[in-house]
Residue frames as qw, qx, qy, qz and C-alpha x, y, z in Angstrom:
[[0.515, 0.256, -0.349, 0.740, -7.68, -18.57, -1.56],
 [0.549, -0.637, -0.410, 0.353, -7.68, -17.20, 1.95],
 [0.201, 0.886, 0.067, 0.413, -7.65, -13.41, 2.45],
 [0.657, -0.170, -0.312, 0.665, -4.34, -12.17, 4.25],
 [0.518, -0.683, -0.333, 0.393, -4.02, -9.67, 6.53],
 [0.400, 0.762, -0.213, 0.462, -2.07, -6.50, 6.16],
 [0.468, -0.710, 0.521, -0.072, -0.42, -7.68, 9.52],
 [0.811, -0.022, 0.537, 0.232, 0.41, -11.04, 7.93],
 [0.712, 0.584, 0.025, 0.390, 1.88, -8.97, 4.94],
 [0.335, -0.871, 0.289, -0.214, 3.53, -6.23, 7.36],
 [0.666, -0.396, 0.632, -0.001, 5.30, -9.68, 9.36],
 [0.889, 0.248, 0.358, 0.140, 6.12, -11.70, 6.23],
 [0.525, 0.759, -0.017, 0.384, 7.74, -8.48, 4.58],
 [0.279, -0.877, 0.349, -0.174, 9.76, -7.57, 7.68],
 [0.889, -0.225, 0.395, 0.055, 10.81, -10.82, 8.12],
 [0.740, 0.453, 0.181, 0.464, 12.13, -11.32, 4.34],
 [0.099, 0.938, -0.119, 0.310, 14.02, -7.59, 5.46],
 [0.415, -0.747, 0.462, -0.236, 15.48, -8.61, 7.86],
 [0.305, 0.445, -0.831, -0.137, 16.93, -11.74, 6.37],
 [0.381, -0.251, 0.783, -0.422, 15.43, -14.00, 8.58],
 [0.677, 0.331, 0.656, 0.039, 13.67, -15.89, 5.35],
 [0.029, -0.165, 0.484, 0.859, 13.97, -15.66, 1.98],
 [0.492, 0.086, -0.093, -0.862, 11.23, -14.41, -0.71],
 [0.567, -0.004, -0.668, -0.482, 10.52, -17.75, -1.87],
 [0.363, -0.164, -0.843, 0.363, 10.40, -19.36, 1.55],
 [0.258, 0.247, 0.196, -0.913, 8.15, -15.91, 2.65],
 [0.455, 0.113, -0.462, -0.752, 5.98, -16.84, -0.19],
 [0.499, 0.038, -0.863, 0.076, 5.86, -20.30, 0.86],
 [0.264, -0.284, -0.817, 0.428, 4.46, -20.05, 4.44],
 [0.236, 0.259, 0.086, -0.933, 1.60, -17.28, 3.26],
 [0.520, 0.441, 0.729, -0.059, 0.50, -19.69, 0.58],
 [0.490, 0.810, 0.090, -0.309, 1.28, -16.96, -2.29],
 [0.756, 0.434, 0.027, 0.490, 3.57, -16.66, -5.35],
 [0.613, -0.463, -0.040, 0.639, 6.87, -15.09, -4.70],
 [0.264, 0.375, 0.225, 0.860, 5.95, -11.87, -7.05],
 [0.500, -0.582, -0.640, -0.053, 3.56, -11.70, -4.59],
 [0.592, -0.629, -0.154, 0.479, 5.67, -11.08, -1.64],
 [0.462, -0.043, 0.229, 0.856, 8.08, -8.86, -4.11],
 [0.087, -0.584, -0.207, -0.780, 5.37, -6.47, -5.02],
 [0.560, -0.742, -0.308, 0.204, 4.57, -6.26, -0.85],
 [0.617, -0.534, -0.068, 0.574, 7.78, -5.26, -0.34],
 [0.315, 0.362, 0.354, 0.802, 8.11, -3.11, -3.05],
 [0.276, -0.780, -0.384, -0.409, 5.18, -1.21, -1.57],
 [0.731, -0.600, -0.199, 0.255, 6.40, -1.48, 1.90],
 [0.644, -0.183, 0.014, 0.743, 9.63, 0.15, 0.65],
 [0.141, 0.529, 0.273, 0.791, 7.86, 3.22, -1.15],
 [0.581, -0.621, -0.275, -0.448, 4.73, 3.61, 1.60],
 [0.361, -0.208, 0.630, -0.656, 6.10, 1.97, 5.15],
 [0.262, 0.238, 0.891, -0.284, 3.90, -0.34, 6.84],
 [0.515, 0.501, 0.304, -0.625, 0.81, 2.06, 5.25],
 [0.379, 0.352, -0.505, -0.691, 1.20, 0.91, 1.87],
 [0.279, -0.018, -0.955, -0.098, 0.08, -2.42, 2.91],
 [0.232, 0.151, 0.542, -0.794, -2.94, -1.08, 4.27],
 [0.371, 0.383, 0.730, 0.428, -5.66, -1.53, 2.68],
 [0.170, 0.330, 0.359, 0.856, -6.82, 1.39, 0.02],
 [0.085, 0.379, 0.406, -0.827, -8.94, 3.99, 1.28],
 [0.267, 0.615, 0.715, -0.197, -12.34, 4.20, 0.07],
 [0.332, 0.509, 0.211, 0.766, -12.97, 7.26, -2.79],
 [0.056, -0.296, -0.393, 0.869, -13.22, 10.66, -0.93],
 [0.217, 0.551, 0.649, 0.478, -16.25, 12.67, -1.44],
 [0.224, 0.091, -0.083, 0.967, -15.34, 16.74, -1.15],
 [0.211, 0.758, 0.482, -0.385, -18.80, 19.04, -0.64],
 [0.353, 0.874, 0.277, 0.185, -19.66, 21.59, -3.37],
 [0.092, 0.994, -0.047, 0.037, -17.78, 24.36, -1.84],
 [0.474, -0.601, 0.570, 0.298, -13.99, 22.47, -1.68],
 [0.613, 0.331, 0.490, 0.524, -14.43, 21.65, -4.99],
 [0.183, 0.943, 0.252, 0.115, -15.21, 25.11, -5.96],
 [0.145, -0.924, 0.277, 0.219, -12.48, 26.39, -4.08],
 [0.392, -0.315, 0.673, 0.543, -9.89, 24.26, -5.74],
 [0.672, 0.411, 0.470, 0.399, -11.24, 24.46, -8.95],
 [0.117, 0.985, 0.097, 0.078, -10.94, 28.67, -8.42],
 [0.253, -0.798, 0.474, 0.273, -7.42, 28.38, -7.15],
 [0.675, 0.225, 0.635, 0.300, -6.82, 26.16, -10.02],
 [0.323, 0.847, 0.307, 0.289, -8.19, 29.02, -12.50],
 [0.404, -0.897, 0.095, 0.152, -6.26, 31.53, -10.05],
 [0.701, 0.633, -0.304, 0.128, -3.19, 29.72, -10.97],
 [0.543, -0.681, 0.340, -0.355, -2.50, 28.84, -7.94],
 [0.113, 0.444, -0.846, -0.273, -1.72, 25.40, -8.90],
 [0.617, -0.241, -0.694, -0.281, -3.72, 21.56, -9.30]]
């Protein structure tokens, strides 16, 4: 299987919004299953365009921004 875009999910999930195809026929001209396209647009509807982005990478903080949030954490500052 052929890796798709997050413009070719972006355009495939506007499209099915905007009526101008349905899911299965969306599904159909991507080459995926139509839970597929329904968990896009799910995303799309929580996130925008960015949930179909792909995932950022883990962050990694220096010493002293962990420190400070784990003191304003202890502080009670909140998480």
């Amino acid at each position: 299987m052929r890796s798709i875009s997050s413009e070719e999910k972006i355009g495939i999930v506007e499209r099915y919004l905007s009526g101008k195809v349905s899911i299965n026929a969306a599904a159909e001209q991507i080459g995926v299953h139509w839970q597929t396209v329904d968990e896009w647009v799910r995303l799309y509807k929580m996130r925008g365009a960015s949930g179909l982005l792909p995932a950022e990478k883990n962050r990694k903080y220096p010493p002293e921004v962990k420190n400070r949030a784990v003191k304003a954490y202890l502080d009670g500052m909140g998480s």
